[in-house]
PDB file with one MODEL, atoms N, CA, C and O in Angstrom:
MODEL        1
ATOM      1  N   UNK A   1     106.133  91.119 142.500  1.00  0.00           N
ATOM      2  CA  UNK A   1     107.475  90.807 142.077  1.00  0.00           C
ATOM      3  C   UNK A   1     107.564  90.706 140.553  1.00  0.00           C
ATOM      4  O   UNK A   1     108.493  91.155 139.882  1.00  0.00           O
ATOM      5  N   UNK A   2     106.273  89.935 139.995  1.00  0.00           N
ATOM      6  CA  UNK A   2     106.343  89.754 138.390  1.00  0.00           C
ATOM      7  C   UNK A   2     106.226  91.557 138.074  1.00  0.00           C
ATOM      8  O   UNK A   2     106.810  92.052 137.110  1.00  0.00           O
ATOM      9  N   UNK A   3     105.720  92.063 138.659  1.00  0.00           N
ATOM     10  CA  UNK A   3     105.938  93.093 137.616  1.00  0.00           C
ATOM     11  C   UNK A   3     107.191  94.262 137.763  1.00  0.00           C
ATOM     12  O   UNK A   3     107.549  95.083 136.918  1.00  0.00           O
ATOM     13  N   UNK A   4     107.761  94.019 139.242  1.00  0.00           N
ATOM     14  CA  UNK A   4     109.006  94.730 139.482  1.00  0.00           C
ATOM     15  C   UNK A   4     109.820  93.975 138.487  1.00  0.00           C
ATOM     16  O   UNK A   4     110.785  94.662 138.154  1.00  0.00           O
ATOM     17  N   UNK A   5     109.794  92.890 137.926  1.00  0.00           N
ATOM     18  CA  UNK A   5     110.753  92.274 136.908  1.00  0.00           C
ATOM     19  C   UNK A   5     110.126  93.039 135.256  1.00  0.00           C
ATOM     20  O   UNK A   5     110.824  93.450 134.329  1.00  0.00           O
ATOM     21  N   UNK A   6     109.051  93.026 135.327  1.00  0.00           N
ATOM     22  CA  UNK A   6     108.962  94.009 134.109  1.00  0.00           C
ATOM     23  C   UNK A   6     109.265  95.430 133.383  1.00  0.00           C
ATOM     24  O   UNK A   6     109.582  95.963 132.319  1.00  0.00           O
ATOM     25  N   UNK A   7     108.872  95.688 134.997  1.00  0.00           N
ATOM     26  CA  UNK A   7     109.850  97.378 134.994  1.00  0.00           C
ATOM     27  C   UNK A   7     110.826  97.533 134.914  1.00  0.00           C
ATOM     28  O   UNK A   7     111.127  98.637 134.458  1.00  0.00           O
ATOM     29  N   UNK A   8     112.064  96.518 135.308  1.00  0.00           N
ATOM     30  CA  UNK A   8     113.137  96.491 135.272  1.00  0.00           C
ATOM     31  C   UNK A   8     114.234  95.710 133.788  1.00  0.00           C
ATOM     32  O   UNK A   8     115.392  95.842 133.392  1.00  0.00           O
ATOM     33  N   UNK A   9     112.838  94.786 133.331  1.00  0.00           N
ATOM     34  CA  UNK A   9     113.776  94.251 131.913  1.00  0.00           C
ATOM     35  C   UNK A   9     113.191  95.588 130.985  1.00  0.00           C
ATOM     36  O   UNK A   9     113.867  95.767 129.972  1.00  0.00           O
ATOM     37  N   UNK A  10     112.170  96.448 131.145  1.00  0.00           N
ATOM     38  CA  UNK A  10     111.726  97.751 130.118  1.00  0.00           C
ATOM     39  C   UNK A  10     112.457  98.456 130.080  1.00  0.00           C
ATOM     40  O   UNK A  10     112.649  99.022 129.004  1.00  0.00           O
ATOM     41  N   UNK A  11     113.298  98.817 131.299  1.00  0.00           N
ATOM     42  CA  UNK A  11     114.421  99.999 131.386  1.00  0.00           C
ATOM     43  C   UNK A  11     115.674  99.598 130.605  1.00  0.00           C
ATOM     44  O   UNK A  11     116.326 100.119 129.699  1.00  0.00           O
ATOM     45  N   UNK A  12     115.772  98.182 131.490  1.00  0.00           N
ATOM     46  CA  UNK A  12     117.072  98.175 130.697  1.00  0.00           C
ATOM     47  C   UNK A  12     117.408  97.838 129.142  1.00  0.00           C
ATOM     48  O   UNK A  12     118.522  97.821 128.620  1.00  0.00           O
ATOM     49  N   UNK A  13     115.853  97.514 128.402  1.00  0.00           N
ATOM     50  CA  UNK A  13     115.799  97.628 126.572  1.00  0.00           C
ATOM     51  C   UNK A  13     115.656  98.962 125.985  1.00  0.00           C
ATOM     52  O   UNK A  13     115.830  99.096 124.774  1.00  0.00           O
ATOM     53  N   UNK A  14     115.385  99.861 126.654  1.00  0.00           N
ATOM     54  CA  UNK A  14     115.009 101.470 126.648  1.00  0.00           C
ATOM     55  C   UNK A  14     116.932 102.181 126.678  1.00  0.00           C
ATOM     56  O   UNK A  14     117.509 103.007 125.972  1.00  0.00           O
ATOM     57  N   UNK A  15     117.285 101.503 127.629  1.00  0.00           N
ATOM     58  CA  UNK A  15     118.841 102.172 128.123  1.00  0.00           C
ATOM     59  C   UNK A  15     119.815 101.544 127.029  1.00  0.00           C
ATOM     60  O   UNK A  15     120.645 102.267 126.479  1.00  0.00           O
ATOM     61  N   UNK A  16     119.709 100.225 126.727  1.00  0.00           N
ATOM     62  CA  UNK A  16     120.248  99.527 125.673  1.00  0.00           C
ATOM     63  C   UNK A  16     119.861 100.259 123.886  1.00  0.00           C
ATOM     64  O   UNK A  16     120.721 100.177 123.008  1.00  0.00           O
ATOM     65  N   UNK A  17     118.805 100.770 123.676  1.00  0.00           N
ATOM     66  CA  UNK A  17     118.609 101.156 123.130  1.00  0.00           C
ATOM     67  C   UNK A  17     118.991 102.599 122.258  1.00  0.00           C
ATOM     68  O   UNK A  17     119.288 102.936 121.112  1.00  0.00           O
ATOM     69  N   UNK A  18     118.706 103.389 124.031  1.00  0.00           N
ATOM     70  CA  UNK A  18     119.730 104.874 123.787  1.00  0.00           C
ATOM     71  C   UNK A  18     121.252 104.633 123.619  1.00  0.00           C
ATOM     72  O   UNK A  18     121.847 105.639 123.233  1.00  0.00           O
ATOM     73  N   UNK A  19     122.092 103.435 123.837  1.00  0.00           N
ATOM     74  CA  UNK A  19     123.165 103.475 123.394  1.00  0.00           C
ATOM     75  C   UNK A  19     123.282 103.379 122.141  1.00  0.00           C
ATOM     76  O   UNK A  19     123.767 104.337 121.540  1.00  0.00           O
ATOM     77  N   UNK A  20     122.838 102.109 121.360  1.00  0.00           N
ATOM     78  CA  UNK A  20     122.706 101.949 120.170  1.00  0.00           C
ATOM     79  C   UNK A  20     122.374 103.469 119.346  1.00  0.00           C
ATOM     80  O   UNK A  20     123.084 103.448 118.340  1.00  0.00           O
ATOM     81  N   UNK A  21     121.834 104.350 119.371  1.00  0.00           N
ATOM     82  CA  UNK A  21     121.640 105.727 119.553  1.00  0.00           C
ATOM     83  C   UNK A  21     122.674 106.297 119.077  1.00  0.00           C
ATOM     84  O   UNK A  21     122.949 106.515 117.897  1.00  0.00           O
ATOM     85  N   UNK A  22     123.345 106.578 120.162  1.00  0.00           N
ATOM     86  CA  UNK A  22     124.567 107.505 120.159  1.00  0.00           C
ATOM     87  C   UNK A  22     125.043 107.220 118.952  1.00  0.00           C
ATOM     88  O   UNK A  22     124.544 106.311 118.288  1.00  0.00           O
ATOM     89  N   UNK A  23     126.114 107.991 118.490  1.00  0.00           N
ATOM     90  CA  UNK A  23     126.979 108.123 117.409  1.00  0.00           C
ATOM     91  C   UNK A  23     128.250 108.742 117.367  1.00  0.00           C
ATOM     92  O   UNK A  23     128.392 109.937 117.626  1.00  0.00           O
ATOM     93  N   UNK A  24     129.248 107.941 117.032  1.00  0.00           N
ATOM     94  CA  UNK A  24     130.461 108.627 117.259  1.00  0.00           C
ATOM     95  C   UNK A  24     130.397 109.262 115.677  1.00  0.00           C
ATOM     96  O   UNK A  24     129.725 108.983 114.684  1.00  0.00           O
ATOM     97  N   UNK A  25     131.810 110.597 116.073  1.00  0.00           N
ATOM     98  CA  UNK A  25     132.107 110.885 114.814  1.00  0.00           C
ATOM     99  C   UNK A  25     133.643 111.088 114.969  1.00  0.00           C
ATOM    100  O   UNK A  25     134.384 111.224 115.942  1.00  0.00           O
ATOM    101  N   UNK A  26     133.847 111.051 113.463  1.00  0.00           N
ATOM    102  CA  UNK A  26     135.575 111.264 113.442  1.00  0.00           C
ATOM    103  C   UNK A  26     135.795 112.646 112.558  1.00  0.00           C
ATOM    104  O   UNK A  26     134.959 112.939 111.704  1.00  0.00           O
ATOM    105  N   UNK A  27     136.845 113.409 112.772  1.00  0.00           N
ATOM    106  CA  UNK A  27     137.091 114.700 112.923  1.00  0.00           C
ATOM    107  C   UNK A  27     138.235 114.288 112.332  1.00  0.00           C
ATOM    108  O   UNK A  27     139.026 113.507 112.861  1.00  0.00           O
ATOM    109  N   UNK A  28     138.439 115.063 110.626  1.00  0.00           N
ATOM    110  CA  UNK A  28     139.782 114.677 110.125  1.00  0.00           C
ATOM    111  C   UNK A  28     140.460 116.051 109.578  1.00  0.00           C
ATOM    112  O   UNK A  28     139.857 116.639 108.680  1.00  0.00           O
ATOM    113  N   UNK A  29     141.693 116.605 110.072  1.00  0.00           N
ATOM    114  CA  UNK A  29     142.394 117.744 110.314  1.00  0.00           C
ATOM    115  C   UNK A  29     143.488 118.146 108.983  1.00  0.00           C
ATOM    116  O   UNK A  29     144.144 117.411 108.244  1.00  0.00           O
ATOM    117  N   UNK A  30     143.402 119.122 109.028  1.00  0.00           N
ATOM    118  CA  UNK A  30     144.568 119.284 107.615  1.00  0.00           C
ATOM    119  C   UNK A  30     146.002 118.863 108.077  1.00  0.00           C
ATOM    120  O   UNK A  30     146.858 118.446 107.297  1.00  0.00           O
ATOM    121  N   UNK A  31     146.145 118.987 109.180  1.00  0.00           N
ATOM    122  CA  UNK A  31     147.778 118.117 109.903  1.00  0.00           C
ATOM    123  C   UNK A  31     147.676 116.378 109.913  1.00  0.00           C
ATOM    124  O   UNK A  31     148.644 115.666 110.183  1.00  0.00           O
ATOM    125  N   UNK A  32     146.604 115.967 109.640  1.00  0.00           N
ATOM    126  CA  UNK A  32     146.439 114.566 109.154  1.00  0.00           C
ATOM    127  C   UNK A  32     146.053 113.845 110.947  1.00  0.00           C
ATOM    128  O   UNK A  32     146.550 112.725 111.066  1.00  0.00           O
ATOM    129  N   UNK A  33     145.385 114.270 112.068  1.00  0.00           N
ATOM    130  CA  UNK A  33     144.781 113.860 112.697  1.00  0.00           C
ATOM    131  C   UNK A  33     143.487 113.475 112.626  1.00  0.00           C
ATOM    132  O   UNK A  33     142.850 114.088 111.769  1.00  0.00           O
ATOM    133  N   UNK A  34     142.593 112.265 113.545  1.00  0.00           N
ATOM    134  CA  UNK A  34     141.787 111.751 113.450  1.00  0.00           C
ATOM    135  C   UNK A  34     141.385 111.959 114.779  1.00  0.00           C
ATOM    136  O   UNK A  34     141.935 111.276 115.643  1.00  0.00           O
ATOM    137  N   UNK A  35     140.461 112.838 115.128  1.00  0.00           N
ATOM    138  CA  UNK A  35     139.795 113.037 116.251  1.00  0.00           C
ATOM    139  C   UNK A  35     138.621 112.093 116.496  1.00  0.00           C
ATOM    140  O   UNK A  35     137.637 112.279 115.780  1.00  0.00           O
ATOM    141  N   UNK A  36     138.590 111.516 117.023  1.00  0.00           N
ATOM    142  CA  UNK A  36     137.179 110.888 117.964  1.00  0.00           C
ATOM    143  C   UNK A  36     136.503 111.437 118.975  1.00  0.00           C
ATOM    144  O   UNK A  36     136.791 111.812 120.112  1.00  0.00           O
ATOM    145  N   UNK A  37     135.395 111.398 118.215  1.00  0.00           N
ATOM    146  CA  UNK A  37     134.076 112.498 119.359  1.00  0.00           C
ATOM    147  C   UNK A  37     133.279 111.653 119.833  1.00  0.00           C
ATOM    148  O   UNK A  37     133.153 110.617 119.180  1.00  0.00           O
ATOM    149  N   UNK A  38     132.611 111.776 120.898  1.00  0.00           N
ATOM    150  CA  UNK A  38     131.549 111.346 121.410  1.00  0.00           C
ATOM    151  C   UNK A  38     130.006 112.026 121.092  1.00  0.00           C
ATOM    152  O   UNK A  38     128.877 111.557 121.242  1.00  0.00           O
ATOM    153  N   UNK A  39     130.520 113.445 120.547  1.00  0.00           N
ATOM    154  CA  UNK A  39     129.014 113.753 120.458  1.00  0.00           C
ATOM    155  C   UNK A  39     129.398 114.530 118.816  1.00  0.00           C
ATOM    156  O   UNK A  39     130.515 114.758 118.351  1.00  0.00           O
ATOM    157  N   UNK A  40     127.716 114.876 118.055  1.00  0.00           N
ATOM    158  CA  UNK A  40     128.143 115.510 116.735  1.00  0.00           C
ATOM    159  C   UNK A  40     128.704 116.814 117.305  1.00  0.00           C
ATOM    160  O   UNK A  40     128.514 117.256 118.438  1.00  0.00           O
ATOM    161  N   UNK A  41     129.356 117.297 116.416  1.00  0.00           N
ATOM    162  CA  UNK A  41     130.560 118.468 116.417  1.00  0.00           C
ATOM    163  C   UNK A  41     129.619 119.546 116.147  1.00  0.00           C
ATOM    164  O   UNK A  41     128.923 119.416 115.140  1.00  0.00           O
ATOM    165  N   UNK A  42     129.425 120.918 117.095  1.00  0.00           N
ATOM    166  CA  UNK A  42     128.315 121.686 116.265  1.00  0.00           C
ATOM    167  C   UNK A  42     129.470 123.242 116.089  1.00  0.00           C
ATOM    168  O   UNK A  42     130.635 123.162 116.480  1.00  0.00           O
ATOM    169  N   UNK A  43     129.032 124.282 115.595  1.00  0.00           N
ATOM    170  CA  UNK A  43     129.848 124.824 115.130  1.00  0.00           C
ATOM    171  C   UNK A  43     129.348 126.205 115.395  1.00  0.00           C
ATOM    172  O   UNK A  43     128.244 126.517 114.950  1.00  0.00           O
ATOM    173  N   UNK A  44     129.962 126.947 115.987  1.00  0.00           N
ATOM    174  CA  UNK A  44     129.891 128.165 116.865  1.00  0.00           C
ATOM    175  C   UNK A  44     130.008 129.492 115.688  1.00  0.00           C
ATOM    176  O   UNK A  44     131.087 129.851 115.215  1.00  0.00           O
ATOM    177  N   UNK A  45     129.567 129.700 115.572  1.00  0.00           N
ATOM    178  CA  UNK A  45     129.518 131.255 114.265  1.00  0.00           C
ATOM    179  C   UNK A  45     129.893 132.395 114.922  1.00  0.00           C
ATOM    180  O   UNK A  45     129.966 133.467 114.322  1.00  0.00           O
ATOM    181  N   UNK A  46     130.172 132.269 116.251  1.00  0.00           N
ATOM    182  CA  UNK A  46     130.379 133.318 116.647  1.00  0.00           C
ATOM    183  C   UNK A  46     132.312 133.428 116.403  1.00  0.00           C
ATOM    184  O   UNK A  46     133.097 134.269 115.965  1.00  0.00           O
ATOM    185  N   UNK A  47     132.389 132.152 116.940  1.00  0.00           N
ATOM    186  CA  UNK A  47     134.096 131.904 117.427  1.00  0.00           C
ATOM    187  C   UNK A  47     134.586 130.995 116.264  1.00  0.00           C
ATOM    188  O   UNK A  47     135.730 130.564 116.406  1.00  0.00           O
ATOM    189  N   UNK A  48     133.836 130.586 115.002  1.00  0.00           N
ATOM    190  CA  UNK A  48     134.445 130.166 114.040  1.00  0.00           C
ATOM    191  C   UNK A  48     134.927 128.470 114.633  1.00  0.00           C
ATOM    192  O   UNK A  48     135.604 127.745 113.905  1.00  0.00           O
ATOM    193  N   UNK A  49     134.534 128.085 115.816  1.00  0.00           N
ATOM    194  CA  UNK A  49     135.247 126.627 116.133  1.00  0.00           C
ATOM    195  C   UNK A  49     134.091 126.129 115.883  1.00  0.00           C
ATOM    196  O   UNK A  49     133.063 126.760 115.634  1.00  0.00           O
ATOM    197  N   UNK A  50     134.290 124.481 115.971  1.00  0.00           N
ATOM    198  CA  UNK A  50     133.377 123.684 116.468  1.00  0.00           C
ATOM    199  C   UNK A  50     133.721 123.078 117.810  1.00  0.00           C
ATOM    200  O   UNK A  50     134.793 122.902 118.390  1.00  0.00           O
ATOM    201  N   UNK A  51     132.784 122.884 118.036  1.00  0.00           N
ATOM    202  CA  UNK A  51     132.504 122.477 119.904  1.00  0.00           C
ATOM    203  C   UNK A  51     131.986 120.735 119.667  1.00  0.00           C
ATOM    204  O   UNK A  51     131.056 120.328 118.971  1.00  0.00           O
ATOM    205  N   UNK A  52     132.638 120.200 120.236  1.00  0.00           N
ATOM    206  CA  UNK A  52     132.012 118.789 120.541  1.00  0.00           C
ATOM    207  C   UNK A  52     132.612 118.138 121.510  1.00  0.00           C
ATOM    208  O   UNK A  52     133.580 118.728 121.989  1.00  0.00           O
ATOM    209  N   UNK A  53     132.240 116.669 122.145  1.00  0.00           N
ATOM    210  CA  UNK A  53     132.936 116.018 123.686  1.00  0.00           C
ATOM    211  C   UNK A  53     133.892 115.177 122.602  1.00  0.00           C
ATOM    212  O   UNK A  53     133.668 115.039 121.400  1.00  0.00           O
ATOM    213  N   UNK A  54     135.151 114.593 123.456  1.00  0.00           N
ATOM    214  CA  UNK A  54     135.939 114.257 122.994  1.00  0.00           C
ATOM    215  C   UNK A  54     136.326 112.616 123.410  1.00  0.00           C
ATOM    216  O   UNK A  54     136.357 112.562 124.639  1.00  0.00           O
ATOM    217  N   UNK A  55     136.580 111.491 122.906  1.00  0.00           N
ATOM    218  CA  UNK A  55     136.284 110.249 123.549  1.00  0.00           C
ATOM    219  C   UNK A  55     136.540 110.254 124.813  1.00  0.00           C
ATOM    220  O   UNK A  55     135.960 109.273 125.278  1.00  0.00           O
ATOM    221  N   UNK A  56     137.462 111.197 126.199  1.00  0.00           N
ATOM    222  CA  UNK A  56     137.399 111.053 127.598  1.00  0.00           C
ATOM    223  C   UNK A  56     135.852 112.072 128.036  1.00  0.00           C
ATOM    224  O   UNK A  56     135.687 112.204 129.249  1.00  0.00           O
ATOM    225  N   UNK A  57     134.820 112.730 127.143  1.00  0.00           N
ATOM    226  CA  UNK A  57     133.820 113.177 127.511  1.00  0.00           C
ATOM    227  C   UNK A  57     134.321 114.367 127.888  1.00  0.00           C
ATOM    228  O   UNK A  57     133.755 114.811 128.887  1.00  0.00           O
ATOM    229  N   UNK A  58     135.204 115.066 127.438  1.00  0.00           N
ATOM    230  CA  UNK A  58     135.666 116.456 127.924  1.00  0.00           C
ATOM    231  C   UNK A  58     135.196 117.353 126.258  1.00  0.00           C
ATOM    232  O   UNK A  58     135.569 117.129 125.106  1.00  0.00           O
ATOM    233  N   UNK A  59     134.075 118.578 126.930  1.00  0.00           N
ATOM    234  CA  UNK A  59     134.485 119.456 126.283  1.00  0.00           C
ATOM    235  C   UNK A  59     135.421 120.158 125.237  1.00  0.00           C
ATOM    236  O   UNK A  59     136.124 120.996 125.801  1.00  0.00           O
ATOM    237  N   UNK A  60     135.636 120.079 123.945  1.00  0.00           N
ATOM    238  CA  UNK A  60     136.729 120.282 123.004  1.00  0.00           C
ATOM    239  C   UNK A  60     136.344 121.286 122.001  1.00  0.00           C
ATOM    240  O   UNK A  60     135.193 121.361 121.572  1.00  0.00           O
ATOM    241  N   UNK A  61     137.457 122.186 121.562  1.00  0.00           N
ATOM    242  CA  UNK A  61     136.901 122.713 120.437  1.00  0.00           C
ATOM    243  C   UNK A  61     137.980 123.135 119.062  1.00  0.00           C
ATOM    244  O   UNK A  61     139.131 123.365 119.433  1.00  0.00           O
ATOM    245  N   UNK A  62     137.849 123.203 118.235  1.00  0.00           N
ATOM    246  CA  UNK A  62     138.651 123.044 117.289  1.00  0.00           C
ATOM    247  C   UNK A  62     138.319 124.250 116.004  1.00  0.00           C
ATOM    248  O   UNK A  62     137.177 124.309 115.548  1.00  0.00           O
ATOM    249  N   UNK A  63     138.997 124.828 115.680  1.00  0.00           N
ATOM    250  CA  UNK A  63     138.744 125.587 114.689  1.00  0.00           C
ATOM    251  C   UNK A  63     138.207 125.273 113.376  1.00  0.00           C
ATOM    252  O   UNK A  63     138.694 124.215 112.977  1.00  0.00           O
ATOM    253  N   UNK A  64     137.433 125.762 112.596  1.00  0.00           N
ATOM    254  CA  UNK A  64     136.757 125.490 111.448  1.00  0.00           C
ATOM    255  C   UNK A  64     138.098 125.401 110.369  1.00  0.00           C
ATOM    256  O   UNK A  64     138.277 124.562 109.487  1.00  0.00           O
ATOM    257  N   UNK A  65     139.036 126.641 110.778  1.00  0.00           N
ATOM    258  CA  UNK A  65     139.517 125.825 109.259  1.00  0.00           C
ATOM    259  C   UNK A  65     140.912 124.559 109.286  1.00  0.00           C
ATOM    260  O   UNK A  65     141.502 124.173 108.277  1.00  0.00           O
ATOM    261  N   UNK A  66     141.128 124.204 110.385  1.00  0.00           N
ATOM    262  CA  UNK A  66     141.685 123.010 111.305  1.00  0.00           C
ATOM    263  C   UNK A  66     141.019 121.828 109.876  1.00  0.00           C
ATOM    264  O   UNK A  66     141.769 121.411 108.994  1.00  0.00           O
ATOM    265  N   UNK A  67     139.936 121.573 109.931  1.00  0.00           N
ATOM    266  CA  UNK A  67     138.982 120.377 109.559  1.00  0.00           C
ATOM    267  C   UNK A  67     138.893 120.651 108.135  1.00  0.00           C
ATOM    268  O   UNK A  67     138.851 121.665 107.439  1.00  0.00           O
ATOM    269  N   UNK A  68     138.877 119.235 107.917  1.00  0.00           N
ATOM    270  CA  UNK A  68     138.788 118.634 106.454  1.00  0.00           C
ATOM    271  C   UNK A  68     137.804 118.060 106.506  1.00  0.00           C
ATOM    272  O   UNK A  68     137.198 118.293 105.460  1.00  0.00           O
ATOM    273  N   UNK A  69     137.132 117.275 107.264  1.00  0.00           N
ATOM    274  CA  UNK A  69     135.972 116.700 107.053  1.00  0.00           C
ATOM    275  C   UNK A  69     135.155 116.002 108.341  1.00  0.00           C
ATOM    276  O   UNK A  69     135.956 115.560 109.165  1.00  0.00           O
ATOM    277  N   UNK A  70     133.987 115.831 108.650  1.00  0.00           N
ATOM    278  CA  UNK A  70     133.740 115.494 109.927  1.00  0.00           C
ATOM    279  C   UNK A  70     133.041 114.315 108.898  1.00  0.00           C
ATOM    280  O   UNK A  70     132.634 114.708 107.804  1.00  0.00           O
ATOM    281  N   UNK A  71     132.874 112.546 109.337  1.00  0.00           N
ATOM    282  CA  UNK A  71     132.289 111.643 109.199  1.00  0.00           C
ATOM    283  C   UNK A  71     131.648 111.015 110.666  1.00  0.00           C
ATOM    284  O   UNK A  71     132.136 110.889 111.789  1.00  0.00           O
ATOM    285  N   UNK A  72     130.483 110.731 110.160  1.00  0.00           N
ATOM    286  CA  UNK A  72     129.718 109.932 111.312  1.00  0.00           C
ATOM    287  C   UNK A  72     130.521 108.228 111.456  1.00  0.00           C
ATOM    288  O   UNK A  72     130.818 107.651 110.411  1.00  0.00           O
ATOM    289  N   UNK A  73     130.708 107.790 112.348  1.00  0.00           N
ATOM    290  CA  UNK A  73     131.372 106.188 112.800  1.00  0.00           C
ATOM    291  C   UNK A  73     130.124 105.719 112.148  1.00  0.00           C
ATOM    292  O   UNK A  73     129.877 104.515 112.082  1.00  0.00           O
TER     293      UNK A  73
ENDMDL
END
């Protein structure tokens, strides 16, 4: 039992941890919007957008010349 309690307080400082992790970013638009991402924004060379999740975790993408500036939260 003592050590099913060890395995279980390790995970959950490991899982606590990968949150602390994450990083939002904000996405600021020449129309004067403030996008909130969930993930960094990466940027497609093919299609000229950037691709990143959007705070409901949906898939988004936005054109390069849309953006004025991407900052990390």
């Amino acid at each position: 039992m003592k050590r099913f309690l060890t395995v279980v307080s390790v995970t959950v400082l490991c899982l606590i941890g990968l949150a602390a992790c994450s990083s939002q970013y904000i996405i600021s638009t020449k129309d004067g919007r403030m996008l909130t991402t969930e993930s960094k924004p990466k940027l497609d060379d093919s299609t000229g957008m950037y691709i990143y999740d959007d705070a409901d975790g949906r898939e988004t993408m936005i054109k390069k010349e849309d953006v004025v500036q991407i900052l990390e939260r």
